[in-house]
Every structure is written in structure tokens, then in C-alpha cells.
C-alpha positions as a Markdown table, in Angstrom:
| # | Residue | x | y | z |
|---|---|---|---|---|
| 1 | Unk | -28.9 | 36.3 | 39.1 |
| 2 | Unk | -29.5 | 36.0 | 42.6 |
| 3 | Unk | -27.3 | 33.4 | 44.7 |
| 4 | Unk | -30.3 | 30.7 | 45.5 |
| 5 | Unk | -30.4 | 31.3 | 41.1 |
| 6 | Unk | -26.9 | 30.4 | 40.4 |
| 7 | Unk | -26.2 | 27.8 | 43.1 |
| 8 | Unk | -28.7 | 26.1 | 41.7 |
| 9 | Unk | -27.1 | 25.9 | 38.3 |
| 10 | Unk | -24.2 | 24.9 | 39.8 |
| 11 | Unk | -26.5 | 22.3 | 41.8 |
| 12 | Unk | -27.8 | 21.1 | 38.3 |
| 13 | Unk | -24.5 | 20.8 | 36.7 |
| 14 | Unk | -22.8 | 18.8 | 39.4 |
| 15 | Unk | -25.8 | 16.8 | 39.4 |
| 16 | Unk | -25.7 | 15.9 | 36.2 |
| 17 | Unk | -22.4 | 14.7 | 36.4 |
| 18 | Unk | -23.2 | 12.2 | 39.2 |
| 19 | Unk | -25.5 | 10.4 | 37.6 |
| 20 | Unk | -23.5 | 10.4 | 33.9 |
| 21 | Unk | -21.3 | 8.2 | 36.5 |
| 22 | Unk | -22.6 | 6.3 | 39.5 |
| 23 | Unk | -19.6 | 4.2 | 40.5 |
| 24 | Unk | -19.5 | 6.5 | 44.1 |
| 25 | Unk | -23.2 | 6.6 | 44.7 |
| 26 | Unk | -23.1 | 2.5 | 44.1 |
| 27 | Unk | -20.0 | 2.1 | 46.7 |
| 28 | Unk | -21.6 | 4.5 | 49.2 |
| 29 | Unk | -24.7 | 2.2 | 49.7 |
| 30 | Unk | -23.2 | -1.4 | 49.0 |
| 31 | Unk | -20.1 | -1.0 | 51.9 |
| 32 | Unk | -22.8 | -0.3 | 54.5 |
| 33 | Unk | -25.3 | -3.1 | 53.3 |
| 34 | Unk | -22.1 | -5.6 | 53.6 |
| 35 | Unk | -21.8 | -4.1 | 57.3 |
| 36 | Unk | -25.7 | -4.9 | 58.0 |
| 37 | Unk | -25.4 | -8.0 | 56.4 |
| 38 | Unk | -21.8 | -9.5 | 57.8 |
| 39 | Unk | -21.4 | -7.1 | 60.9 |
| 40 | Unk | -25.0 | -6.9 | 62.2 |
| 41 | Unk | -25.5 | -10.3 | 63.1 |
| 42 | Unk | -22.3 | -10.2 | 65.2 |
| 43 | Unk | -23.3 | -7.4 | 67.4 |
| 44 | Unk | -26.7 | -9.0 | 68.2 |
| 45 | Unk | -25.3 | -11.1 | 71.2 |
| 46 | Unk | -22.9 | -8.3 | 72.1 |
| 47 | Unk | -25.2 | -5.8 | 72.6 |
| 48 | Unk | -27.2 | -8.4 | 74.8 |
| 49 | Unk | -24.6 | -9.6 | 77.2 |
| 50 | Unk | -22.3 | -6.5 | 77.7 |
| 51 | Unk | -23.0 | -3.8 | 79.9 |
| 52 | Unk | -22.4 | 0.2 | 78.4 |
| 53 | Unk | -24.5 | 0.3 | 75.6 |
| 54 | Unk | -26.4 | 2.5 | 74.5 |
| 55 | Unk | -30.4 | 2.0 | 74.7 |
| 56 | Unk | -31.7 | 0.1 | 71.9 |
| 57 | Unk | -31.2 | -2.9 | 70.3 |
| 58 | Unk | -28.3 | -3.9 | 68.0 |
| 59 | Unk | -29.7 | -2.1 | 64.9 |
| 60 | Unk | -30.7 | 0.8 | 66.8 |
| 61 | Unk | -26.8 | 1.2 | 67.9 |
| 62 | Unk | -25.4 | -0.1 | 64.1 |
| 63 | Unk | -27.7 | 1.6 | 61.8 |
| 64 | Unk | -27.1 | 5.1 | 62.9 |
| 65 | Unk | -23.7 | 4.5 | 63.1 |
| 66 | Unk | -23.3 | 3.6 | 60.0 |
| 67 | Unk | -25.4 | 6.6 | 58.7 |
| 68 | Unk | -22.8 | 8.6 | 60.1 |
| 69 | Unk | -20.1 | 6.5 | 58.6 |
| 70 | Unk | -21.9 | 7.4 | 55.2 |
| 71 | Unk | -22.1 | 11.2 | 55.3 |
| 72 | Unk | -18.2 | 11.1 | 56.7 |
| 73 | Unk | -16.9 | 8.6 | 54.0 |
| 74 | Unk | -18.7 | 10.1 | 51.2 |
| 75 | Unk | -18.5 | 13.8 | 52.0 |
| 76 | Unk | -14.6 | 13.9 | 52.8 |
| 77 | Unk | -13.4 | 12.4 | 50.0 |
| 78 | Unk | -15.6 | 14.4 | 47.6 |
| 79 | Unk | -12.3 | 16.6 | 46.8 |
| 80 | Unk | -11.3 | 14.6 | 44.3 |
| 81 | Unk | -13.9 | 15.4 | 41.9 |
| 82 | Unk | -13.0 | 19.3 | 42.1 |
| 83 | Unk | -9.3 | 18.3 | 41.7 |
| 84 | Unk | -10.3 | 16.5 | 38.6 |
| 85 | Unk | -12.5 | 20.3 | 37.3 |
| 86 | Unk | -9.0 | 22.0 | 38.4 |
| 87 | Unk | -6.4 | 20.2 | 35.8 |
| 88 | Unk | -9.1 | 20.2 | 33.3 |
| 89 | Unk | -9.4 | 24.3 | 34.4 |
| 90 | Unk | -13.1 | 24.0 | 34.7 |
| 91 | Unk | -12.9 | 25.9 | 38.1 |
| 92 | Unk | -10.6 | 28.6 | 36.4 |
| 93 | Unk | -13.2 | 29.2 | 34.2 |
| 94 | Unk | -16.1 | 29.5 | 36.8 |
| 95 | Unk | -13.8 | 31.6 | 39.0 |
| 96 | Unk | -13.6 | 34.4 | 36.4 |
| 97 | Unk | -17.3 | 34.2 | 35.7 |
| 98 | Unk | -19.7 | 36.7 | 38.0 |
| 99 | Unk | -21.2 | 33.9 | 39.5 |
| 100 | Unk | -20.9 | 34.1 | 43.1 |
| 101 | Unk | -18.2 | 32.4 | 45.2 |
| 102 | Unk | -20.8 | 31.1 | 47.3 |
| 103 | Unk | -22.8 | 29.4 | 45.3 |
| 104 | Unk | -19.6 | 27.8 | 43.3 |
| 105 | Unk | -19.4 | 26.0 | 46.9 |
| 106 | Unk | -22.9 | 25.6 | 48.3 |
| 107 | Unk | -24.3 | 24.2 | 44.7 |
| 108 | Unk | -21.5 | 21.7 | 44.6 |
| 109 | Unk | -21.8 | 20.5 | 48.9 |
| 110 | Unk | -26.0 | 20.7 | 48.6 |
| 111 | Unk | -25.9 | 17.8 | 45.7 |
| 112 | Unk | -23.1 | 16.3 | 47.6 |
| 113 | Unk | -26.3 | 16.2 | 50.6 |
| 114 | Unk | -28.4 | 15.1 | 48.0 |
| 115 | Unk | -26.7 | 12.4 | 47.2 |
| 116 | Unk | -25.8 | 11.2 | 50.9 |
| 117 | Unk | -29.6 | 11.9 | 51.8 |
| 118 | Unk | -30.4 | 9.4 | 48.7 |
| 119 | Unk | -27.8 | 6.7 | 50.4 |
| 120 | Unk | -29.0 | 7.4 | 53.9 |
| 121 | Unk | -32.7 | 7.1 | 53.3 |
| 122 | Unk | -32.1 | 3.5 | 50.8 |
| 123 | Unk | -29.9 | 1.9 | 53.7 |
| 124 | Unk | -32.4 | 2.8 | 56.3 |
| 125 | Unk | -35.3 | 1.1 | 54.5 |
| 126 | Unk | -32.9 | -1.9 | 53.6 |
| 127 | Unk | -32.0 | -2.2 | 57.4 |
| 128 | Unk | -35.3 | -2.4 | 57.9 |
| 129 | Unk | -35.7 | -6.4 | 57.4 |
| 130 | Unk | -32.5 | -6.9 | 58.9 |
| 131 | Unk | -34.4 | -6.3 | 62.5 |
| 132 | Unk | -34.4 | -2.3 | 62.4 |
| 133 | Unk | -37.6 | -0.8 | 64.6 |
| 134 | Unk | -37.2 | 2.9 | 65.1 |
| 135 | Unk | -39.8 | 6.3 | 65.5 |
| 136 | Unk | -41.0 | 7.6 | 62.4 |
| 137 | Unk | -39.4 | 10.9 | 63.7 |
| 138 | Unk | -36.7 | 9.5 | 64.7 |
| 139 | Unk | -35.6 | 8.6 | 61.7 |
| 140 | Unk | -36.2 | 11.8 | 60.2 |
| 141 | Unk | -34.0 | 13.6 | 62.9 |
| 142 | Unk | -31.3 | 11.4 | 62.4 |
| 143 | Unk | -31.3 | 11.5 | 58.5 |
| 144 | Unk | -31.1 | 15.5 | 58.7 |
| 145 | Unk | -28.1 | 14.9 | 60.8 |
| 146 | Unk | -26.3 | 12.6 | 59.0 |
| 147 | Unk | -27.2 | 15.7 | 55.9 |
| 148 | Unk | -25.6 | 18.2 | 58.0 |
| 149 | Unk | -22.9 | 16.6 | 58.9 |
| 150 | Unk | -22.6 | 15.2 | 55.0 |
| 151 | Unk | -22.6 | 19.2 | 53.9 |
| 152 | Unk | -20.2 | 19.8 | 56.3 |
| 153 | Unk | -17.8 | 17.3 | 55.1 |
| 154 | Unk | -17.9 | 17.9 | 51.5 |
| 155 | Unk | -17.1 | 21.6 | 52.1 |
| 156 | Unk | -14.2 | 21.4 | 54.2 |
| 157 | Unk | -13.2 | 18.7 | 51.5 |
| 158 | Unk | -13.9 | 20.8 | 48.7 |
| 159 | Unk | -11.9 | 23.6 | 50.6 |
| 160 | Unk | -9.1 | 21.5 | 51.2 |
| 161 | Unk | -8.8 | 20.5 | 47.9 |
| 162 | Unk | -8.1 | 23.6 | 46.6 |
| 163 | Unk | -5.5 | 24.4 | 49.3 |
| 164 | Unk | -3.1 | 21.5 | 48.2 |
| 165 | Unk | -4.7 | 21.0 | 44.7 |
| 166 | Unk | -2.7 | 18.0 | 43.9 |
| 167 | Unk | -3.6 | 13.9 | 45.0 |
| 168 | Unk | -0.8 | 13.2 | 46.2 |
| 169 | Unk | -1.3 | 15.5 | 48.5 |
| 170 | Unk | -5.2 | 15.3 | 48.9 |
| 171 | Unk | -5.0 | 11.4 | 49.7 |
| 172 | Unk | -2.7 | 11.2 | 52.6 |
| 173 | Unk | -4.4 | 14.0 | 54.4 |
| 174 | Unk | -7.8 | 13.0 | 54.3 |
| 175 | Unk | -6.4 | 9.4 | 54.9 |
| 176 | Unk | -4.7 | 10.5 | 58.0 |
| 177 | Unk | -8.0 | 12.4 | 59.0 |
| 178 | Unk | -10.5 | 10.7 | 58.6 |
| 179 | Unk | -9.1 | 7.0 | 60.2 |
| 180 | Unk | -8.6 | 8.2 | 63.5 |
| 181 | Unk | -12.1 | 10.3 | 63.5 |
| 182 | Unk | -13.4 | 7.2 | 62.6 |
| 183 | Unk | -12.0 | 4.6 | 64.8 |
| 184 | Unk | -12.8 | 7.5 | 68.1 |
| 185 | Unk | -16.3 | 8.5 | 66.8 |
| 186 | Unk | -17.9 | 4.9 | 67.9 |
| 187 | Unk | -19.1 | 4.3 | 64.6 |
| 188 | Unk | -18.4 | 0.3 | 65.2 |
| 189 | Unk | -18.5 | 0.1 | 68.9 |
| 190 | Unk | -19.9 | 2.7 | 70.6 |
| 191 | Unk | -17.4 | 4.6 | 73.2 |
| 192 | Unk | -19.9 | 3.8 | 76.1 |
| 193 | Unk | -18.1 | 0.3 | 76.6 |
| 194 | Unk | -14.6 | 2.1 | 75.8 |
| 195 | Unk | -11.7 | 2.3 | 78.6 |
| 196 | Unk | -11.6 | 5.4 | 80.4 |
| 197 | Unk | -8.5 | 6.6 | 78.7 |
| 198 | Unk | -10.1 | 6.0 | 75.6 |
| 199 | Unk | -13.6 | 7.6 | 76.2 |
| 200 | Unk | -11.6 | 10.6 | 77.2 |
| 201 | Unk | -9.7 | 10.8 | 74.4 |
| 202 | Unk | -13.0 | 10.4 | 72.1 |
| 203 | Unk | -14.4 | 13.7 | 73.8 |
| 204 | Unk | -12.1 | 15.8 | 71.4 |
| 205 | Unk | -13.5 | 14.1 | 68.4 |
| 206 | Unk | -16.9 | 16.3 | 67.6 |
| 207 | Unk | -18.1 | 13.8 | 65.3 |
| 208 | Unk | -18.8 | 11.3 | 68.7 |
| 209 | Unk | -21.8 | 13.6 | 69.6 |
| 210 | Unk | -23.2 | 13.5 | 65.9 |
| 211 | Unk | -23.5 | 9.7 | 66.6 |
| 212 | Unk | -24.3 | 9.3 | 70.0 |
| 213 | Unk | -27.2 | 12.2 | 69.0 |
| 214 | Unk | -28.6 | 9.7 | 66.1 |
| 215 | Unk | -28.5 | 6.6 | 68.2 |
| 216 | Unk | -30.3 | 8.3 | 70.7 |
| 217 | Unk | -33.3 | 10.2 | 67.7 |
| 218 | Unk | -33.5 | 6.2 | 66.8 |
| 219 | Unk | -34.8 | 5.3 | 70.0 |
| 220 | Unk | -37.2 | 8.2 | 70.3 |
| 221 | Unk | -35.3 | 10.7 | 72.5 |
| 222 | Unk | -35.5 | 13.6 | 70.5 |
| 223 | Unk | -35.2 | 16.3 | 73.0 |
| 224 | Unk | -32.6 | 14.4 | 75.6 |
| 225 | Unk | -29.3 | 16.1 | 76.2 |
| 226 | Unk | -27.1 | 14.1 | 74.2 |
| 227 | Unk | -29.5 | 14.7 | 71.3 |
| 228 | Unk | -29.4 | 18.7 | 71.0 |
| 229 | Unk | -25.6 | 18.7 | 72.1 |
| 230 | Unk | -25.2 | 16.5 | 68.8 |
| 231 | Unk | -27.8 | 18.4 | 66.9 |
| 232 | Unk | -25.6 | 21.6 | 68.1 |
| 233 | Unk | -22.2 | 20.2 | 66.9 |
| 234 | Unk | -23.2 | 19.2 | 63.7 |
| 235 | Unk | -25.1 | 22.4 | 62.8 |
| 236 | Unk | -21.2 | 24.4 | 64.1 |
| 237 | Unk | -19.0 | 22.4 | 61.9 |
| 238 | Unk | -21.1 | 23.1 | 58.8 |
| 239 | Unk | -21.5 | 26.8 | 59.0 |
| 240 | Unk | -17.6 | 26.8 | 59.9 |
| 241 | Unk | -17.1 | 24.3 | 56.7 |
| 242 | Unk | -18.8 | 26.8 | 54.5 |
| 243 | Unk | -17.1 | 29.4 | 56.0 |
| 244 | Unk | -13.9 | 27.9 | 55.2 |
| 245 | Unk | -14.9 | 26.4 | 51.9 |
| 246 | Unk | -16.5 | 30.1 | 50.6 |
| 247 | Unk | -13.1 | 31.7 | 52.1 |
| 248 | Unk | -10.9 | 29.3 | 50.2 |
| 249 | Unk | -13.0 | 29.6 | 47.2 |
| 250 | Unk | -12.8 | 33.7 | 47.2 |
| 251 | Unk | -8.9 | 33.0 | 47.5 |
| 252 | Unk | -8.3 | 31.3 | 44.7 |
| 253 | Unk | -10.7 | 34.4 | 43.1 |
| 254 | Unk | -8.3 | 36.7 | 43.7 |
């Protein structure tokens, strides 16, 4: 079989088990709804009286925040479920099949995408009678984004799963990640209205560019600077993911 062949088997198969249980895919879309719904409203008048923010209105700056804040919550912690296939020795089993290390990872992050695509494109069409105006194309740009950068979460996850293979090792780790990436990528408030110290400090965080590149598709500038340099950034942290993810998967092969 060829890789496209057996990663989508492994596509199917991890598919499959996602929708025998859609706990995650129900979390991943209510938490941002309940930010639309009991965060958007606040940021209306802030957007409106303080100077900084980005160009748009306030669902223009939330929206594709929160977009963001979907592919990096539900990518990252995506580990679990091949930490689960470990102690059960599922992926022992796979391992010392012929099927190609590649597409044991690349079936397994693509429906992770899937799924996060799913999510992204529901919460875009519920924001939309909270207030949300935005290009068609826009939109589209910004959704392929927040799928990149949602395939390049759920690989280095994946990866790093199999490094500590344990939860109690997992947790704390992605915890201690993903928090201050958060809190520095201006998912909430953008960085624009940040100190100085604090902007600066937010320029080692790569994941800043991914959102200030979707605010800025939202609004219709699809070729501006801060647009391709996001574009750019997302599209280098998923090839290094997958290289990671395919490296740690051949590993644990040998």
C-alpha cells in the first residue's frame, strides 16, 4: 500500500473512534460559544474607547482569536488518546505492522484537523449573529490557518506523548506549555494594547503571528505583512511537528 493508502486507514480508524465518543468534539465548540456569548459583549466598548487595537470591530479581534484558541486547546492535548492505544498496546501492535511510520502519525493529526476544521467552521457561523462581518475569503484564509496550526499541535502532542508515555507526566507538561503560550499569544487581548515589556516578551511566542495573521484575513488584508509572516510561521511549526512526531514514531519502531 502506498502511504496516502494507509494513512488513510489510519484516518478512518481514528475517525471512527471520535465519533463512537464526542465528549471532546462537544467541549471544543461549547467553551468558545460561552466566550462569544459572556466575553464578546464585554469587549464591545473596549475595543471602542481604547487605542492599540487591531482594525476591526470587536468580533473581528475575538472570533479569530478564539479560532486560534481552538486548534491550540484541542490539538495539544490530543496525546492523551494515544496514551490511552499505548497501555492498551494498540500502538505496539501498529508499530510491528508494515504500515508506514508516517502515516501512523499523519492519519491520526489529519482527523485531529478534521475535527478542529469541523469546530472552527460551526463557531464561525454561530458568531455570526453575535455581530461577526468578515470577507468570504477571509474567512477561508483564516480557517486554513487555524487547520495548520491545529495539525501542528496534535503532532508535536502526539510525539510528546510517546516520549513520556505516562499522564502524570503528559499533563503537567502540556499544562505548563500551553498556559503561558496562551496568556502571550493575545488570544483574549490582543498584545497591540500590551506594555512594552510585555509586547516584547510576546515576540518569542510564534503562535502571536498565527493570530495577529487571522485577525488581520478577517478584515480583508490577505496579502499585508503581518498576514504572510503568520501564514509563514504556521506552515514552519507543522512541517517541524511532523518531523518530530514521524521521528518519535520511527523511535519507538526500533
Amino acid at each position: 500500500m502506498t502511504v496516502a493508502t494507509e494513512t488513510w486507514l489510519i484516518f478512518q480508524r481514528s475517525m471512527r473512534q471520535s465519533l463512537r465518543n464526542p465528549f471532546w468534539v462537544v467541549i471544543g465548540i461549547v467553551q468558545p460559544f460561552l466566550y462569544l456569548a459572556l466575553f464578546g459583549p464585554l469587549l464591545i466598548p473596549i475595543v471602542q474607547s481604547t487605542p492599540g487595537f487591531p482594525p476591526g470591530d470587536a468580533w473581528q479581534v475575538l472570533v479569530p482569536a478564539l479560532l486560534i484558541q481552538l486548534g491550540l486547546f484541542g490539538g495539544l492535548f490530543v496525546g492523551f488518546s494515544i496514551l490511552t492505544e499505548f497501555k492498551a498496546g494498540v500502538v505496539e501492535r501498529m508499530q510491528v505492522t508494515p504500515v508506514s511510520r508516517v502515516a501512523l502519525l499523519l492519519g491520526r493529526a489529519l482527523k485531529e484537523t478534521a475535527v478542529l476544521l469541523t469546530q472552527g467552521v460551526l463557531l464561525t457561523v454561530l458568531a455570526i449573529p453575535f455581530g461577526l462581518r468578515a470577507p468570504v475569503g477571509g474567512v477561508v484564509v483564516g480557517l486554513a490557518l487555524v487547520a495548520v496550526l491545529g495539525f501542528a499541535a496534535s503532532s508535536a502532542s502526539y510525539a510528546l506523548a510517546l516520549r513520556v508515555k505516562t499522564e502524570e507526566a503528559f499533563l503537567p507538561i502540556v499544562q505548563s506549555v500551553f498556559l503561558p503560550l496562551l496568556l502571550l499569544s493575545g488570544i483574549l487581548l490582543p498584545m497591540s494594547i500590551a506594555p512594552a515589556w510585555l509586547f516584547a516578551l510576546s515576540r518569542v511566542n510564534p503562535f502571536v503571528y498565527v493570530v495577529d495573521a487571522t485577525r488581520a484575513v478577517f478584515v480583508g488584508d490577505l496579502f499585508s505583512a503581518t498576514a504572510l509572516v503568520g501564514i509563514g510561521v504556521a506552515l514552519v511549526l507543522a512541517a517541524a511537528s511532523l518531523l518530530w512526531g514521524v521521528r518519535t514514531f520511527q523511535r519507538e519502531s526500533a
